[in-house]
Structures are given as structure tokens and as C-alpha cells.
LUMLUM-620843 format. One record per residue (C-alpha): y, x, z. Coordinates in steps of 0.2 Angstrom, whole numbers, padded with zeros to 4 digits, always signed. Layout:
N
YXZ ...
This chain:
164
-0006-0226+0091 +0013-0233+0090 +0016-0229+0103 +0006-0211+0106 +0019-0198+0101 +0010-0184+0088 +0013-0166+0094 +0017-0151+0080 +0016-0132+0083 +0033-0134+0089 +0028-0147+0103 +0040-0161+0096 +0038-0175+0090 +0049-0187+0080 +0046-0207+0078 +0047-0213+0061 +0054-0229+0057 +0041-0243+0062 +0038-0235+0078 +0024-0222+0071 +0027-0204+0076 +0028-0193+0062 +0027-0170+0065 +0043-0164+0060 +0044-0152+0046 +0054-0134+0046 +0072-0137+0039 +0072-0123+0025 +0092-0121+0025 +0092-0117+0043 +0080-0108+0045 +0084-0093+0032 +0102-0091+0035 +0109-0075+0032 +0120-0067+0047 +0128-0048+0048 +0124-0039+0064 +0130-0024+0070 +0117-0010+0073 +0116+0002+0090 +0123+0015+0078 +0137+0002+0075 +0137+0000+0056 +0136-0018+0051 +0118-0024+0047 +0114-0040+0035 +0099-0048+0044 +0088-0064+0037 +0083-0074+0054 +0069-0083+0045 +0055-0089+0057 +0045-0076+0066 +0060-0065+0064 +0068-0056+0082 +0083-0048+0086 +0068-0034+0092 +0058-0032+0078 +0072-0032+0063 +0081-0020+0075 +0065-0009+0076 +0063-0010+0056 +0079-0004+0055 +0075+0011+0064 +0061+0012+0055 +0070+0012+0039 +0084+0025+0046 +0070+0037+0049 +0063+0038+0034 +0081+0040+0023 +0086+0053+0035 +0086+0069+0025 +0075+0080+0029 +0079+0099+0032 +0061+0105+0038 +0049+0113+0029 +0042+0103+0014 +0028+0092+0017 +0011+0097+0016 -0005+0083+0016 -0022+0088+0023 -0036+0089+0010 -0045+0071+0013 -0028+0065+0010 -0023+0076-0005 -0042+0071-0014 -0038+0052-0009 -0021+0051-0019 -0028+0060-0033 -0040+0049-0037 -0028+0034-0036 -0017+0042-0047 -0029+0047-0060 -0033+0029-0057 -0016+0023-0063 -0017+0034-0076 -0032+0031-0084 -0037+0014-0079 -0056+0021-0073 -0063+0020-0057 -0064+0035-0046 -0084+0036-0045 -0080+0053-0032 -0072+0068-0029 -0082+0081-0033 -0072+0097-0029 -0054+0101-0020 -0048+0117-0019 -0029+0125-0014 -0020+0132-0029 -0004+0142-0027 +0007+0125-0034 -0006+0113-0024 -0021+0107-0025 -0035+0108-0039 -0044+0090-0037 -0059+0086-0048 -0064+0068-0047 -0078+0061-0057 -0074+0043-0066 -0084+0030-0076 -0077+0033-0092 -0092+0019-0099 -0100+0007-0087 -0118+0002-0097 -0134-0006-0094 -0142+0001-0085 -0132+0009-0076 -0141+0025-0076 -0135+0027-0094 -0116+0024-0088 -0105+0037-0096 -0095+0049-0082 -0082+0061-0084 -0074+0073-0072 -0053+0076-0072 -0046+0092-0065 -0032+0083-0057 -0019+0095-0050 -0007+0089-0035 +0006+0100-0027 +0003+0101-0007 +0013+0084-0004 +0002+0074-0014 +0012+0069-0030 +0003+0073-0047 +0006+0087-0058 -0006+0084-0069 -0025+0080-0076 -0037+0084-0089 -0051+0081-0093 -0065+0096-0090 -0082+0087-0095 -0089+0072-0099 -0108+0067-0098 -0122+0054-0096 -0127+0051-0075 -0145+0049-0080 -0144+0066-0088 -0148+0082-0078 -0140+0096-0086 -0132+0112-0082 -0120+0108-0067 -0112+0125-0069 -0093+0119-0070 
């Protein structure tokens, strides 16, 4: 065992004092130095060359991150319907604090999108007696919300007139 050298991730090893061989451990200092490097574009880039970081991969994120800033002169954005009844629901979701239960209706408005998603307003035991409601949640054809209300709220065991 003195003798033996341990092997780390790394493939080193480094003999303690008494002959033992102890793994070596990441020096944190030089590891997540800070160094400024110039960009293909040639503007002066601050880079962390922590581990696992490469000249490729921070060069490729600030492509990445160029992309994205750039201005954007086309047409505004427009989201396809799953994706328009998805980010209504999450947004409803931050609003409100309840939990999506589904969307129950989705169609284009002249701003947008109409959304109605149905929520638990009052989980209960059992759950056939839980409490739902359904929000109207209105999004322009991007995605972001313009606003929410609620349209009707009912017991799910209860089968009533489903005309809205």
C-alpha cells in the first residue's frame, strides 16, 4: 500500500508525508481565474476558465449570446398554438399560485390569443369534490400575457351546463 501510488480522475497521484499516496484535490484559486479574450468579432471578452470550460464552448455561448441581443428588424414573433396554451398556463400559474389542471379552449383574437385553462382553485377529499375554475387568459401572438380572469368556477364532480 506505501508503496502503490492511488490514481484520481486526473490520473496523478501525490505521496503524502510517510510515504502513503494521497489523490490530489482541485486548487480552487487556479482553477477560476478570470482572463480577457478577444472575440472573432474583435471586442474584448471576460472569460471564467473554470473546469470543464473551453476556448470552444465559451466562444460558441458568446455567439450564442450575440444572437439573441442582435436587434431584430423582422416581422414580430409569432408562437404556435401548443406553445401559446403552454406559456399561458405557466403564467396563470405565476399569477395565481394554482395548478394548470388543463387547457380547455384556445382561440386567435385580433391582439393574440384567447386561452381558457382550467385550475384547482380547492384541492379536497375526495378529489371528485375538488373545486375548479376556468381563467380566460389572453396572450398576444408572442406569448407574453395580457391578461386573465376568471370566467367560471364549479365543483368537478358536478355535471352541469357546459355551455361557456
Amino acid at each position: 500500500m506505501g508503496g502503490r501510488a492511488d490514481r484520481t480522475s486526473h490520473g496523478r497521484a501525490e505521496p503524502s508525508p510517510g510515504g502513503l499516496s494521497m489523490p490530489t484535490q482541485k486548487k480552487p484559486s487556479a482553477q477560476k481565474a478570470t482572463t480577457a479574450r478577444k472575440s472573432p468579432s474583435g471586442s474584448r471578452k471576460s472569460a471564467s476558465s473554470g473546469a470543464g470550460t473551453s476556448k470552444k464552448s465559451a466562444s460558441s455561448e458568446a455567439g450564442t449570446r450575440r444572437k439573441a441581443a442582435a436587434p431584430s428588424s423582422e416581422a414580430p414573433r409569432r408562437a404556435s398554438a401548443s406553445r401559446v396554451a403552454e406559456l399561458a398556463a405557466q403564467q396563470l400559474l405565476a399569477l395565481t399560485g394554482k395548478e394548470p389542471e388543463g387547457v380547455a379552449g384556445l382561440e386567435r383574437t385580433d391582439d393574440g390569443w384567447a386561452v381558457m385553462v382550467e385550475v384547482v382553485e380547492l384541492r379536497r377529499i375526495p378529489n371528485t369534490t375538488d373545486v375548479l375554475a376556468t381563467y380566460e387568459v389572453e396572450v398576444d401572438s408572442g406569448g407574453d400575457l395580457l391578461g386573465y380572469r376568471r370566467v367560471q368556477r364549479y365543483v368537478r364532480g358536478n355535471v352541469g351546463d357546459e355551455s361557456r
